[in-house]
N, C-alpha and C positions, 0 to 999 in steps of 0.2 A: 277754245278747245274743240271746238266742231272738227268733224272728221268727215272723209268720203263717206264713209259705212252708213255714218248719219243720214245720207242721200239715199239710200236702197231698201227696199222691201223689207221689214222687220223679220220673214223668214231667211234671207241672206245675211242679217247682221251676223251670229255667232260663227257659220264658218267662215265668214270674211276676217273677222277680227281675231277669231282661233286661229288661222293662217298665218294671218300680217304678224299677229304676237309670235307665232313659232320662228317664223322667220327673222327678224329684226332681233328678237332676244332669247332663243334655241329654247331648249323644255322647260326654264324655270320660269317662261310668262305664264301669265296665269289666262284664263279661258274666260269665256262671255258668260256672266254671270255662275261663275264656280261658286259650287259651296265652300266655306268656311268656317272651321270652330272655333268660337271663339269665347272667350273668360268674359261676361257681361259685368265683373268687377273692375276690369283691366279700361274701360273703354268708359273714360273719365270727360272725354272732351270732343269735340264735333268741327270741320270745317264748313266755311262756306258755298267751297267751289264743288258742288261735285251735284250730278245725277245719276238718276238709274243710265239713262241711254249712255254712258260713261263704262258702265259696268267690264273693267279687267281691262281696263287699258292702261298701257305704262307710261309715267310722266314724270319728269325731272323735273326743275324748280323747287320756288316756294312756295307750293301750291298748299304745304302738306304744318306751314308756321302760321299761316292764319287760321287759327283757330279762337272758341272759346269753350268757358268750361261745359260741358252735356246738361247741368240744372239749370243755363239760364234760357235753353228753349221753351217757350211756351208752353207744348205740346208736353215737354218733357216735365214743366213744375205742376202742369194740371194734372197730371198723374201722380205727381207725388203728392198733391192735395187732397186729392181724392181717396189712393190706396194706400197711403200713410198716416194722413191724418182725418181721414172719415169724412170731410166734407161733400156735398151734393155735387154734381158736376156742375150746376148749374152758379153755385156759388163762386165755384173756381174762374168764372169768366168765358168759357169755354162755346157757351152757347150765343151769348152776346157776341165774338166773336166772328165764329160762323157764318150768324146770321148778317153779321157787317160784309165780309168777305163778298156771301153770294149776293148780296144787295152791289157792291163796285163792281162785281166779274159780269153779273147781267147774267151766268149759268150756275152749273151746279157746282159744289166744292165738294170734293172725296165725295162723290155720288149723293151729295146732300141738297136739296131744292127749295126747301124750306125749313122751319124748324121742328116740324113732326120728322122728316127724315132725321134731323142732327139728334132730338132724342133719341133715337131710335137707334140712330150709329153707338150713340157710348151706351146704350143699353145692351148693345152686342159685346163692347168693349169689356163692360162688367162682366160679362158671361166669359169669354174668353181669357179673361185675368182669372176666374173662379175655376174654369178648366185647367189653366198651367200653374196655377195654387197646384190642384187636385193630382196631376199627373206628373208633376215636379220638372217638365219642363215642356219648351215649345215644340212643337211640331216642325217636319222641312215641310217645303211647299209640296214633294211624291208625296208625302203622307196625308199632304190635305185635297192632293188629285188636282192643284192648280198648278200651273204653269212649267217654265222651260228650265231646267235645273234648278237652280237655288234664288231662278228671277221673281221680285216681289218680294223677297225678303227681306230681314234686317238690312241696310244696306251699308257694308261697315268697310274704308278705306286701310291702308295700310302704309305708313308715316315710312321718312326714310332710316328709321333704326326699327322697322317693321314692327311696330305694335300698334294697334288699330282704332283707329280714329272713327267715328262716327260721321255717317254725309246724311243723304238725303229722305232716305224715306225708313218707315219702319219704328216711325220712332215711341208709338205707345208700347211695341213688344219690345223692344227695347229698355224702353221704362219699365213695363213687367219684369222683363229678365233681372236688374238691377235691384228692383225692389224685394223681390222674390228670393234674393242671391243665388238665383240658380251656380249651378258651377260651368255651363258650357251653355251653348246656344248655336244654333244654323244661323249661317249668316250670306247674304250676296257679296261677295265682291266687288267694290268698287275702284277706284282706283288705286294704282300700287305704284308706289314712288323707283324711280329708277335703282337708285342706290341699296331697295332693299331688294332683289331679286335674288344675290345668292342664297338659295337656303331658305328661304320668304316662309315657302308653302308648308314646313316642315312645322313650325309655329300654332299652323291653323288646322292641324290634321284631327282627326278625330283621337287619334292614340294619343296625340300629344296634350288631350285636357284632357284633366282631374277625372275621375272614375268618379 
């Protein structure tokens, strides 16, 4: 799935791909890294294929049938272990992990270098799950002052009967959302199946979830 865009300067990505998307398939592509709203009940399952550096590009195939269910992610049961059934994180296997991880990579994992970094990570984890307890839901990235539209978010793909599948990153707020039942959540766009383009965006709009 590499693309040219993937060759060029990280600031040239979005108007390259906002381009090529308007051109190739007129307004209803969607944009590099567009927010999305999305029902965090609705988003039961996860694929393989997919990255951030992907974010709003359209692709046909069966990119969008290899999937599996969103609880048999790692990342995703260690969260339910944790904020569902009160276990330590440590017990969840989470740090064991980790620390295997950065031991194969030879660097860091999610900014983590040893295992006082990985405590330290889900100790921010807990705090941030206590925050969208407390405020009833998550934050977009303007409101947290990082990054380039809704890039670094949730990063949530969209199937070819457009209901949205879950890819590559984002996946503890994601767990929060789910466990939380929030009704709505900010989300990145990831890739969007050919076949759902008419209409796609109408889905994901902010009016269109739950008050």
């Amino acid at each position: 799935m590499l693309t040219v865009a993937e060759h060029v300067p990280h600031r040239l990505r979005p108007p390259l791909r906002d381009a090529w998307n308007r051109l190739r398939h007129g307004p209803e592509a969607p944009r590099y890294a567009e927010r999305l709203w999305v029902r965090p009940g609705e988003v039961e399952e996860r694929v393989s294929t997919s990255r951030r550096l992907w974010t709003g590009r359209v692709v046909a195939g069966d990119w969008d049938l290899e999937r599996a269910p969103l609880d048999t992610m790692p990342k995703v049961q260690a969260c339910i272990e944790r904020w569902e059934l009160g276990r330590d994180w440590e017990a969840t296997g989470v740090y064991a992990t980790m620390q295997r991880l950065i031991e194969e990579r030879g660097r860091p994992k999610d900014g983590c270098a040893d295992l006082g970094d990985v405590v330290r990570r889900y100790e921010r984890l807990d705090a941030i799950f206590e925050r969208v307890r407390s405020e009833g839901r998550l934050r977009t990235r303007a409101e947290l002052g990082d990054g380039f539209r809704e890039l670094g978010g949730v990063l949530i793909n969209v199937d070819r009967h457009g209901r949205p599948v879950a890819g590559g990153g984002g996946w503890h707020r994601l767990a929060m959302a789910r466990i939380l039942a929030l009704p709505v959540m900010p989300a990145q766009v990831g890739l969007v199946h050919r076949d759902a383009l008419p209409g796609w965006r109408e889905r994901f709009t902010r009016s269109a979830a739950p008050s």
